[in-house]
C-alpha positions in Angstrom: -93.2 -23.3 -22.0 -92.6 -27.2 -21.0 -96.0 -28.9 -20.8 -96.3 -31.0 -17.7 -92.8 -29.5 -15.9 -94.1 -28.7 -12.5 -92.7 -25.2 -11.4 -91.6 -25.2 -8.1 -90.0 -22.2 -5.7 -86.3 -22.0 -6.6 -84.2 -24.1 -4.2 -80.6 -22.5 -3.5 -79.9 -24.6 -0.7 -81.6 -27.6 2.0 -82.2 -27.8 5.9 -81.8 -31.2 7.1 -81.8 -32.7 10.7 -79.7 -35.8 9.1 -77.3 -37.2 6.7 -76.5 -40.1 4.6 -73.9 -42.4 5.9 -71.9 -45.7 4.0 -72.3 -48.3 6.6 -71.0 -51.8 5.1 -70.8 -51.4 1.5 -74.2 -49.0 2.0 -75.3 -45.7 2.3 -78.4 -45.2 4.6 -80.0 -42.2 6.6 -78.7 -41.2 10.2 -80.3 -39.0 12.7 -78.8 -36.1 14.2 -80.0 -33.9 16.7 -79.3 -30.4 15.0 -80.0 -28.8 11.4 -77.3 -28.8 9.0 -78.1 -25.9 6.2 -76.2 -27.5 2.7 -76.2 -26.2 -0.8 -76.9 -28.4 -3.6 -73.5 -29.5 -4.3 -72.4 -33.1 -3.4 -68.9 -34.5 -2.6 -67.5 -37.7 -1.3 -68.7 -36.7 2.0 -72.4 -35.8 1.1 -73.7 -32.5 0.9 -71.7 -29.4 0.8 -72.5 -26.9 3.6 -74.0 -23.4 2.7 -71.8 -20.7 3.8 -75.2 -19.7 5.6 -74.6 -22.7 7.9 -71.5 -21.1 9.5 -72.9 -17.7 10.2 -76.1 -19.2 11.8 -73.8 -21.5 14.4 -73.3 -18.9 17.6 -70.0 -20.2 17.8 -67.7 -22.6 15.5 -68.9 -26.3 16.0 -71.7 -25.2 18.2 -75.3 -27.0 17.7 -77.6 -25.0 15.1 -80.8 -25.9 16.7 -82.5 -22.4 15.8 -83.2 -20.6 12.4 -84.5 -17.5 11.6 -86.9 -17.9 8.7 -89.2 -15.8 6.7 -91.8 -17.4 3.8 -92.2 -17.3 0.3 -95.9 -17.3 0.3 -99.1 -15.9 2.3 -100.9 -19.3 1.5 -100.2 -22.3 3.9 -100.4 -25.4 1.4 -97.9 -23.5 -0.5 -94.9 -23.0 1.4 -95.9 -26.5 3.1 -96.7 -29.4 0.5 -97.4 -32.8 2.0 -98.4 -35.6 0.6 -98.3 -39.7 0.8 -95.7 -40.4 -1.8 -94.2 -43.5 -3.9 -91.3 -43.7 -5.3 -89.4 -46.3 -7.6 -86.1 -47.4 -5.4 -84.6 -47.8 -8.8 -85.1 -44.8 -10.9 -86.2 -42.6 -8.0 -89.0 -41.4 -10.5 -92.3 -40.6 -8.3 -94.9 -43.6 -9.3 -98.1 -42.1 -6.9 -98.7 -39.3 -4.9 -102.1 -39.0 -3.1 -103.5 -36.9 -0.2 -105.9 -39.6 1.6 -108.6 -39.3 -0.8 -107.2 -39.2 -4.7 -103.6 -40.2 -5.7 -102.2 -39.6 -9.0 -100.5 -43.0 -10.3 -98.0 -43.4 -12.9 -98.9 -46.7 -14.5 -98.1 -47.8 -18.5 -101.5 -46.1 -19.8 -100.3 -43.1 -18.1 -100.9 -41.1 -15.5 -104.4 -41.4 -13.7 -106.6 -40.3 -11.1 -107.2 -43.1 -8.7 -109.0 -43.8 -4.8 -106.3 -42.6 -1.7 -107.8 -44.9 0.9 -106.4 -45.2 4.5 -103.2 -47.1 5.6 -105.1 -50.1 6.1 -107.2 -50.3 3.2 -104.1 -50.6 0.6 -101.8 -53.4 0.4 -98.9 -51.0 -1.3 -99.3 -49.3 2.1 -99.0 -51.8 4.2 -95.8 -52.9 3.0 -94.7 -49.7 3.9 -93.5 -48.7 0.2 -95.7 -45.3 0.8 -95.0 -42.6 3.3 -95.6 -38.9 4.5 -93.5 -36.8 2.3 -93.7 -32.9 2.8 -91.7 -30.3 1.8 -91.2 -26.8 3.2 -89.6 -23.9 1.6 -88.2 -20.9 3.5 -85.8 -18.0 3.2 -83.2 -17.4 5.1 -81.4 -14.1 5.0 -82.5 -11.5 2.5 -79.7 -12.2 -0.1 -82.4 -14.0 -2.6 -86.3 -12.9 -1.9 -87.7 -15.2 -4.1 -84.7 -18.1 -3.8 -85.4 -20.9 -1.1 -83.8 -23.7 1.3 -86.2 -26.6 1.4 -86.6 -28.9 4.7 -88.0 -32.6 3.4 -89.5 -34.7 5.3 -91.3 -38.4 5.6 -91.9 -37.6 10.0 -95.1 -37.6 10.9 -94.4 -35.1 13.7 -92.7 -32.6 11.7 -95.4 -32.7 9.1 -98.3 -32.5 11.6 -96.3 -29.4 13.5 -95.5 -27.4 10.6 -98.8 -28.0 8.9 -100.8 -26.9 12.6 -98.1 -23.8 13.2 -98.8 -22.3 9.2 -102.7 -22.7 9.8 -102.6 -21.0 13.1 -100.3 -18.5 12.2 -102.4 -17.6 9.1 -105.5 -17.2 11.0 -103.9 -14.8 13.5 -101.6 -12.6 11.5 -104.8 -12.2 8.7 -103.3 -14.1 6.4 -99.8 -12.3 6.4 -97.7 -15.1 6.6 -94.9 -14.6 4.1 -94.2 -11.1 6.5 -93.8 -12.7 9.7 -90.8 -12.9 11.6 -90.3 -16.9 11.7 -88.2 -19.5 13.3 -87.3 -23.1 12.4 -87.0 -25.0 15.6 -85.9 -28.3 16.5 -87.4 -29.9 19.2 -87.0 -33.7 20.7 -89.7 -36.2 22.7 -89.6 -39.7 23.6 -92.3 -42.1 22.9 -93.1 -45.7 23.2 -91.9 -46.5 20.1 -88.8 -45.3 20.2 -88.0 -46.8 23.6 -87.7 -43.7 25.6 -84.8 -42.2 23.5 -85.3 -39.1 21.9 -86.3 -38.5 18.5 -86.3 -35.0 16.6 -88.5 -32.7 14.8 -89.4 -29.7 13.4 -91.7 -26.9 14.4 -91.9 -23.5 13.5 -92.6 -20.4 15.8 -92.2 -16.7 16.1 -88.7 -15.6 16.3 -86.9 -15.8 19.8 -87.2 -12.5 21.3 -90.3 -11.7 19.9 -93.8 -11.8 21.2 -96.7 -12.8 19.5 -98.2 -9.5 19.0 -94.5 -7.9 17.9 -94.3 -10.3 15.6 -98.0 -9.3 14.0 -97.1 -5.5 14.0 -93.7 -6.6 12.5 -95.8 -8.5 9.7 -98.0 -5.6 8.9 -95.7 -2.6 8.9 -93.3 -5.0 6.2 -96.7 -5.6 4.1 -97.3 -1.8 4.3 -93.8 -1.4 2.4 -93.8 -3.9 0.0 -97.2 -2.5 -1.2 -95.9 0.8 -1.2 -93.0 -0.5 -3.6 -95.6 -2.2 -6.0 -94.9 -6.1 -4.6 -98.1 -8.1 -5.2 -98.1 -11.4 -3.1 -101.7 -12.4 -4.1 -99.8 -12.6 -7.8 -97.1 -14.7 -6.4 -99.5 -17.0 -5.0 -101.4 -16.5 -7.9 -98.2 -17.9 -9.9 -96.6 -19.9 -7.6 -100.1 -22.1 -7.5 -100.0 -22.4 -11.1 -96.8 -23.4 -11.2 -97.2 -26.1 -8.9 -100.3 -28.0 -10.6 -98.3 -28.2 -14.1 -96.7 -31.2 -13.6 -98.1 -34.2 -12.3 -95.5 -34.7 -9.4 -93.6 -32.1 -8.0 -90.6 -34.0 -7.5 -88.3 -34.8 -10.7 -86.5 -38.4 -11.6 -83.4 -36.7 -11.2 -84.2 -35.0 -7.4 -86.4 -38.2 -6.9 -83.1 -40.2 -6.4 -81.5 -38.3 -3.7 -85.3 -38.4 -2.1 -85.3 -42.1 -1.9 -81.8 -42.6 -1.0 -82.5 -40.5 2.3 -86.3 -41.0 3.0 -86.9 -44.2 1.0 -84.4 -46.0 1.6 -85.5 -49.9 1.8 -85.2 -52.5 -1.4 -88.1 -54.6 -2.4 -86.2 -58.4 -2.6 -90.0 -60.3 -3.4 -91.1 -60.6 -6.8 -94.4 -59.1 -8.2 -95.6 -62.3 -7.0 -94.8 -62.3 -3.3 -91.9 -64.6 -3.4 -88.1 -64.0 -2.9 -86.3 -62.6 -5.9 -83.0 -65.1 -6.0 -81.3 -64.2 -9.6 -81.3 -61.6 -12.6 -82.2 -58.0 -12.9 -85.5 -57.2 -10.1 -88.6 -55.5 -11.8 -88.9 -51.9 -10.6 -91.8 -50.9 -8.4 -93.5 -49.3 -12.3 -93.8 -52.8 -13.3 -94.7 -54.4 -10.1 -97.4 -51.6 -10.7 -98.5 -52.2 -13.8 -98.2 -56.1 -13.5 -100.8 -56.2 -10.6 -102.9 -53.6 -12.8 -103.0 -56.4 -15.5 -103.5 -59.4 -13.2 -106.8 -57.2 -11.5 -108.1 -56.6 -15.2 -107.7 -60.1 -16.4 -109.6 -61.2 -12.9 -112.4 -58.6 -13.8 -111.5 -56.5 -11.2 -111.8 -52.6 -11.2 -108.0 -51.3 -11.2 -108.9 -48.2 -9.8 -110.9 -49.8 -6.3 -108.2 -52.3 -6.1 -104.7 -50.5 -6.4 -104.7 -47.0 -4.3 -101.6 -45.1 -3.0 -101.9 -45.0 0.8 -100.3 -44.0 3.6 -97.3 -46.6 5.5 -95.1 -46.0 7.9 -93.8 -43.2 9.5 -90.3 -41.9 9.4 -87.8 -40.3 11.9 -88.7 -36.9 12.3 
């Protein structure tokens, strides 16, 4: 086996709530106010849509504002990663990931174990090159039981939603979360910010027509059979865990650039220095990285108290 390949669930499709436009020579993120389900195939378009798509819509052209989800896994932090996450605009290969109290940073010496302060405490974070980045996987239908469509996201709602809705439902259920009747929901609220026009996000709730309780008795009677036909979920959790701490980003160079072109989508135009870059090729963010590393060692300073991945700003959803 691959040393340092992080295994992740098998992704046969995406759920987004948005799309990547061309708007004057480029192509940045746009909102939308339903899910679009897509497989992983790109044309001139964007993303091709999953023949799921069409079944889920009530009627042709109708908003898809509803899915009916199950989940791979009984554990909460593994159907639901999030993270604060860097990303090289130029490669698109992750450069730090941290959870607010260790990152992991790429730098030349390789990769190392570093301080995750707050938002305010780290000047990477501040200039808003770091961000919420979660991703959930979910089945939908029962054509594929261990295949997956994967919702990203860099929206602070979303992510705080989904994260509260797996804990909760975990707690209640006893734990039986990857047998509970599920639904992806989008929902919209205003805020200050946003100047009284809605934005969108994703929460997560018991299926429509379903109570709470119904939805518990559902979960047990389906864990009753699939231990009676010899399927071990503590394994899969057991493997699927593993799986996700081999590598030390989850996120490939080769997914990473579809991330950044939809979640992380702003160029840097200063030079490791601060000031304007006006001609030749622009560093990428691994040696703005590593140059700041150097200057802080030549100064005497500790590398590790002085260059943390941190949270930034928070994206649409």
């Amino acid at each position: 086996m691959l040393k340092g390949l992080a295994l992740t669930p098998p992704v046969i499709g995406r759920i987004s709530i948005g799309k990547v436009v061309e708007k004057n020579g480029k192509r940045l993120p746009e909102k939308d106010d339903e899910f679009t389900v897509t497989s992983q195939v790109q044309g001139r378009d964007g993303w091709v849509n999953h023949p799921v798509d069409e079944t889920l819509r009530k009627t042709p052209g109708s908003k898809l504002r509803n899915i009916p989800v199950r989940l791979l896994f009984d554990d909460p932090d593994l159907n639901l990663r999030a993270n604060y996450s860097l990303f090289d605009r130029q490669t698109g290969r992750p450069l730090c990931v941290g959870n607010g109290d260790t990152c992991r940073r790429s730098l030349a010496a390789g990769v190392q174990t570093l301080p995750c302060p707050s938002p305010e405490a780290c000047d990477l974070g501040m200039e808003g090159r770091c961000k919420p980045y979660g991703r959930l996987n979910v089945r939908i239908g029962d054509d594929d039981e261990l295949g997956s469509f994967v919702f990203r996201t860099t929206g602070f709602n979303s992510i705080r939603t989904l994260s509260a809705r797996l804990k909760y439902f975990h707690a209640v259920s006893g734990g039986q979360l990857s047998t509970l009747p599920l639904e992806l929901r989008l929902r919209g609220k205003s805020t200050t910010q946003s100047h009284r026009a809605p934005i969108y996000y994703v929460d997560l709730t018991v299926k429509t027509g379903m109570t709470m309780a119904e939805a518990i008795v559902s979960a047990k009677a389906e864990c009753y059979l699939r231990r009676d036909a010899g399927f071990d979920q503590m394994a899969l959790d057991d493997v699927a865990r593993q799986g996700f701490a081999e590598g030390a980003f989850e996120e490939s160079e080769e997914d990473g650039a579809a991330v950044v072109e939809e979640f992380f989508p702003d160029d840097f135009d200063t030079s490791p220095d601060g000031q304007p870059q006006t001609s030749g090729v622009r560093p990428g963010l691994a040696d703005k990285l590593n140059q700041k590393a150097n200057r802080l060692h030549s100064l005497g300073a500790p590398v590790s108290a002085s260059t943390p991945e941190a949270p930034a700003q928070h994206s649409r959803n």
